[in-house]
C-alpha positions in Angstrom: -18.7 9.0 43.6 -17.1 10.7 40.3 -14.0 10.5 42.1 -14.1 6.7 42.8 -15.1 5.9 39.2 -11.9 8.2 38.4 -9.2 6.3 40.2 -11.0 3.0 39.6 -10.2 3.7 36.0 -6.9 4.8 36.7 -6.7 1.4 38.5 -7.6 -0.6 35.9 -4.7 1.5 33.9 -2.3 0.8 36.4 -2.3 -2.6 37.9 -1.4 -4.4 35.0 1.7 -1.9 34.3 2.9 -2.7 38.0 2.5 -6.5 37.1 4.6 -5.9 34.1 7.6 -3.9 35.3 7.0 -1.3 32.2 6.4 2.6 32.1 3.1 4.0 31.1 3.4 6.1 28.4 0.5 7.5 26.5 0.8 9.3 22.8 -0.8 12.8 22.6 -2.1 14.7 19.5 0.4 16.4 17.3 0.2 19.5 16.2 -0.4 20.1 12.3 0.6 21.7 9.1 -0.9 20.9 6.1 -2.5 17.5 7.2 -5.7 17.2 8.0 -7.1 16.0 11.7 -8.0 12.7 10.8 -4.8 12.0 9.0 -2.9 13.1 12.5 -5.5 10.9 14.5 -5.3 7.5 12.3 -1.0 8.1 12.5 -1.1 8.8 16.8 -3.2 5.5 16.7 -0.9 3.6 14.2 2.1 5.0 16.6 0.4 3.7 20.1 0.0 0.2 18.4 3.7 0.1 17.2 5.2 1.4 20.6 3.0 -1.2 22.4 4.7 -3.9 20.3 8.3 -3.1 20.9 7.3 -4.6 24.0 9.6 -1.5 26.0 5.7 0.1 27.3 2.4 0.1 29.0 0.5 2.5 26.9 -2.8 4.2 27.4 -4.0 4.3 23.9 -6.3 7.5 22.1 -9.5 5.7 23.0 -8.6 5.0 26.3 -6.7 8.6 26.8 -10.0 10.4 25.6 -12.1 8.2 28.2 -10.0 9.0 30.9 -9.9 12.9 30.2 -13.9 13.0 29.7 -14.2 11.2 33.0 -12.2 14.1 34.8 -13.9 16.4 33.0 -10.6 18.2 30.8 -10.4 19.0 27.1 -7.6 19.3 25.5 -8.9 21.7 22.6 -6.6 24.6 24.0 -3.6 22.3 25.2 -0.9 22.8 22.7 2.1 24.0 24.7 4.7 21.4 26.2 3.8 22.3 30.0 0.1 22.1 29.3 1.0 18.3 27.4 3.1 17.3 30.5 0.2 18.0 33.0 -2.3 15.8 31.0 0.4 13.2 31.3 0.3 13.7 34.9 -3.1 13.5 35.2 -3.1 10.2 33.3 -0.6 9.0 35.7 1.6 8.4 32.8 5.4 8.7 33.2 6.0 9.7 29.8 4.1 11.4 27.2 5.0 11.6 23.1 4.6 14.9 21.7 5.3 16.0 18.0 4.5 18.0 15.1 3.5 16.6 11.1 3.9 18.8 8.9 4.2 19.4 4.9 7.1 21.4 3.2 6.7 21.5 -0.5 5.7 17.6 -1.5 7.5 16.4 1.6 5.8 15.2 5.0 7.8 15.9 8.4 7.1 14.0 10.9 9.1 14.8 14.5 8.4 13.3 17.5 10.2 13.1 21.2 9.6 10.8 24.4 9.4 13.2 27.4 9.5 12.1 31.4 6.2 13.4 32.5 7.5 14.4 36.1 10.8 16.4 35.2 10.1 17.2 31.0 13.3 15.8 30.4 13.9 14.6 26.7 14.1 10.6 26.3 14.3 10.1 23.1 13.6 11.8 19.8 12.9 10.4 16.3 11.7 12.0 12.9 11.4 11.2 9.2 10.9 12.9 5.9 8.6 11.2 3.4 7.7 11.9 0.4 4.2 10.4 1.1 1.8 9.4 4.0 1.8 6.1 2.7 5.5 5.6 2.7 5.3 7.6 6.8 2.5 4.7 7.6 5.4 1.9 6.0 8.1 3.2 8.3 5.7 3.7 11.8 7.7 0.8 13.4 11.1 1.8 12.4 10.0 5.4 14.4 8.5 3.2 17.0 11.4 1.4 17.5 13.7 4.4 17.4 11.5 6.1 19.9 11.9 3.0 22.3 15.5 2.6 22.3 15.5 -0.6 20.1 17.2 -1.7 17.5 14.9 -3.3 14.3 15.5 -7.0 16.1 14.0 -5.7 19.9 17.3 -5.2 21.0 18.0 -2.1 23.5 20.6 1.0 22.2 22.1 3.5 24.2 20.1 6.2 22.1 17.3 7.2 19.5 18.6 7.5 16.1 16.6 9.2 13.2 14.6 7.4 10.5 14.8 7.9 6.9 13.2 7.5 4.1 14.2 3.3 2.8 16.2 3.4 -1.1 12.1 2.7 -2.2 11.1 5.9 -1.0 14.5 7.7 -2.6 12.5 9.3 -5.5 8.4 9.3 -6.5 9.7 7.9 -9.6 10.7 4.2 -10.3 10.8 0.9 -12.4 8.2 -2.1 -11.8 8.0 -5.2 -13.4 4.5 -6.6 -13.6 3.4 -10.4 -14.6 0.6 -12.3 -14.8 -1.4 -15.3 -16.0 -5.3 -16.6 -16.6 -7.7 -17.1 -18.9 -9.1 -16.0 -22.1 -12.9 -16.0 -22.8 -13.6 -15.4 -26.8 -17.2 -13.5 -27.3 -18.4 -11.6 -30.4 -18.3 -13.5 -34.1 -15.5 -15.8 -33.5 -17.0 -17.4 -30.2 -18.2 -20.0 -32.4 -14.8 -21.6 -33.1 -12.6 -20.8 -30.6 -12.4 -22.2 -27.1 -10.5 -21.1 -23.4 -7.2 -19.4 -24.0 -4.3 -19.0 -21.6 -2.7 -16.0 -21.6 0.9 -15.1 -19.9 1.7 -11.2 -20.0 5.0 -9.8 -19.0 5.0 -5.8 -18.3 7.8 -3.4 -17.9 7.1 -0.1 -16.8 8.4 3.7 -15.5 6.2 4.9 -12.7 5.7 8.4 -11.9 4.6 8.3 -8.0 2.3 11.3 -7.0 0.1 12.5 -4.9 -2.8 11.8 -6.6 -2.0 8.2 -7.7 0.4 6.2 -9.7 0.8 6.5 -13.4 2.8 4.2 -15.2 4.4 4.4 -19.2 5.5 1.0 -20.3 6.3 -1.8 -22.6 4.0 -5.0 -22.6 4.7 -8.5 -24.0 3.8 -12.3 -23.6 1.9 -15.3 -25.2 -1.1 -16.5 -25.8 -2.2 -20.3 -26.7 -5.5 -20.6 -28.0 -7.0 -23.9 -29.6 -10.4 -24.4 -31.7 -13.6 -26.1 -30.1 -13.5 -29.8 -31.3 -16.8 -28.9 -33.3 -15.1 -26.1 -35.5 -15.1 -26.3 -38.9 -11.2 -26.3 -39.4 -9.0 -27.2 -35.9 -6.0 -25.2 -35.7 -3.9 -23.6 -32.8 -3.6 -20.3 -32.6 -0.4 -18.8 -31.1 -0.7 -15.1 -30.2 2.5 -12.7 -29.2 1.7 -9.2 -28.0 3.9 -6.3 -28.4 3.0 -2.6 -27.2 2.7 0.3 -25.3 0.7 0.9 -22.2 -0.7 3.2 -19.5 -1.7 2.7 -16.5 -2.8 4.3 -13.9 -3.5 2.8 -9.5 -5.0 5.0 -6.9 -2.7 5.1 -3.4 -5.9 6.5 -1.2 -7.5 2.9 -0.2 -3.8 1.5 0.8 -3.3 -1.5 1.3 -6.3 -1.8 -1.2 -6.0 -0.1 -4.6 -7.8 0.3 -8.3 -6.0 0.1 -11.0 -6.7 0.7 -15.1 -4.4 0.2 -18.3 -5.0 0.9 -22.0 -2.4 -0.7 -24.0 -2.2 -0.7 -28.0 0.5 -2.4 -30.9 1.0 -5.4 -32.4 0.3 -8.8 -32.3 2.7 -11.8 -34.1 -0.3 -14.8 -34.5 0.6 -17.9 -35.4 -1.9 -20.4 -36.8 -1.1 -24.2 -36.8 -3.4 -26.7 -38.2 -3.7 -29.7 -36.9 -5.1 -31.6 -39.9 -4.5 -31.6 -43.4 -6.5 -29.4 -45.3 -7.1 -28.5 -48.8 -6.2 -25.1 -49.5 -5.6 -24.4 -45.8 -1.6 -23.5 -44.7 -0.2 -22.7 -41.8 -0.1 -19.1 -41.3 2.1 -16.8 -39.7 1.0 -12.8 -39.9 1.2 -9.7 -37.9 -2.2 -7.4 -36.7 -3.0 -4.6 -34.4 -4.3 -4.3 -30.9 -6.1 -2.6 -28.5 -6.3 -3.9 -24.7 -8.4 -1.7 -21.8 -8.4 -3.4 -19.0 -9.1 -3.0 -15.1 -8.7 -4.4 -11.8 -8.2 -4.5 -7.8 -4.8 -4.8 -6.5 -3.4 -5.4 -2.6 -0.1 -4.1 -1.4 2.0 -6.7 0.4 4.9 -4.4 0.9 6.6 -1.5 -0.5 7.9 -3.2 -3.4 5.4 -5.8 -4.1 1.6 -6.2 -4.6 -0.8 -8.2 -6.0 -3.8 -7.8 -8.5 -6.4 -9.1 -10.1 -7.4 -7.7 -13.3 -9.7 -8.0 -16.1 -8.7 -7.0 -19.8 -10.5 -7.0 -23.0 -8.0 -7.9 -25.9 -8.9 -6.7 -29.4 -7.2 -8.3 -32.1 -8.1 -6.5 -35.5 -7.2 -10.4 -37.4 -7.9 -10.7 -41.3 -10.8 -8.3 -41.6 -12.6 -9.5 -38.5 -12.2 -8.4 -34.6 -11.6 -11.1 -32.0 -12.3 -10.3 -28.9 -11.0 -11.9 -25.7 -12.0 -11.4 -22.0 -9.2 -11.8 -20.3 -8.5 -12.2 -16.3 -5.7 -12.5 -14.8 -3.6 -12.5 -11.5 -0.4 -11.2 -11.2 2.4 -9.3 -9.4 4.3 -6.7 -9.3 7.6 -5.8 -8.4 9.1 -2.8 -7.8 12.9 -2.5 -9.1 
């Protein structure tokens, strides 16, 4: 009966890869240094998915793999040489298997993989990578994929497997980013009373130092601010409001594509106050005050180069002996130079 269930399975492996004219190939656990289990797992899965869409492949994926090997009772615990890897291929009726090792070497991940013919262990194709993070290894899966395949990045075939490298994003942990973003303002503490919504615009240029524990950023940040009395206040001006300071920030890289992110920034403000009635003893002003800005928020990675965030700052503007003090949300984007 165990035997019937067994090629039943295998069956329902097989068929549709008969239907589709394509080789079975199935992705087996690499062997590790310096990276944990679950990182290997989560990359073998990422890798089945992206050789599945170069559209070159049948593939019995990890889930499927592990059913199949329970059901004929195998483990693969002590299965780390290349003739013990070709025989679970063969078992799996798969005619080629992917075998590899990830590794770390200093700050630097290794990843090398081959595509071997289950029947004669004859090399198909090979492909590797150095990266100077998992996250930039995860951006670059389907480049391996493809290279693994045969294909080109457009899903044409080439006579052979070339060898991935790191894009010019991934050329150094370090690099430039331009960040903007707009919203609103929302005035609490003493000078709620007067003031109404504010629209703020803030531009952001900053030098990133890309680690393993996160993202910190040194810059410069800038913008305007236009700001306007409640029709109730005692005197109705504008107030125009020009940032200029420093800033840290900081954005975690563990929850890719999601990620947290917190600034402090400090400097200067340029405010200028327009009234916009006449009023005795009452001028427009033009003056300069300090700053103070903390802010935090929740970002999503759209690519490499560019994300997206939401983020909510308090700005503190130490103005003629009083503090105002301005919630301030905004979306924005970044862009990595």
């Amino acid at each position: 009966m165990k035997r019937i269930i067994i090629v039943l399975l295998l069956l329902a492996v097989l068929v549709p890869a008969f239907t589709q004219d394509k080789p079975i190939i199935t992705v087996l656990d690499f062997s590790t240094d310096g990276v944990s289990e679950n990182e290997m797992k989560s990359i073998i899965s990422l890798l089945s998915s992206a050789l599945f869409q170069t559209g070159e492949f049948t593939v019995i994926d990890v889930s499927e793999r592990e059913r199949l090997l329970q059901e004929l009772e195998f483990s693969m615990s002590d299965c780390t040489d290349e003739s013990c890897l070709l025989e679970v291929g063969r078992m799996l009726s798969a005619e080629g298997i992917v075998v590899g090792n990830l590794g770390k070497v200093g700050n630097r991940y290794i990843l090398s993989t081959k595509l071997l013919e289950t029947e004669t262990a004859k090399t198909l194709n090979t492909a590797d990578g150095f990266y100077d993070d998992l996250d930039i290894l995860v951006d670059n899966i389907y480049i391996l994929a493809n290279e693994l395949a045969g294909v080109s990045a457009e899903g044409t075939a080439v006579a052979g497997a070339g060898r991935p490298r790191p894009g010019p994003e991934a050329a150094s942990g370090n690099y430039l980013s331009l960040t903007s973003g707009a919203g609103l303002t929302i005035v609490v503490g003493a000078v709620s009373d007067a003031m109404g919504l504010g629209i703020p615009g803030l531009v952001s240029f900053t030098y990133n130092l890309d680690r393993d524990w996160g993202i910190l950023g040194l810059g410069v940040v800038t913008g305007v601010q236009y700001q306007a009395t409640k029709k109730d206040a005692r005197y109705l001006y504008t107030l125009l409001t020009v940032p200029v300071g420093a800033e840290v920030s900081y954005r975690t890289k563990s929850m890719l594509p999601f990620f947290l992110a917190g600034s402090v920034s400090g400097g200067v403000t340029l405010n200028g106050i327009l009234y916009k009635e006449e009023y005795l003893f009452r001028d427009n002003m033009l003056n300069l005050s300090a700053f103070a800005a903390p802010g935090a928020g929740l970002g999503y990675q759209l690519s490499p180069k560019t994300s997206l965030a939401l983020t909510a700052r308090m700005m503190m503007i130490f103005f003629q002996g009083s503090l105002y003090l301005g919630a301030s949300p905004t979306f924005g984007v970044d862009i990595r130079l």
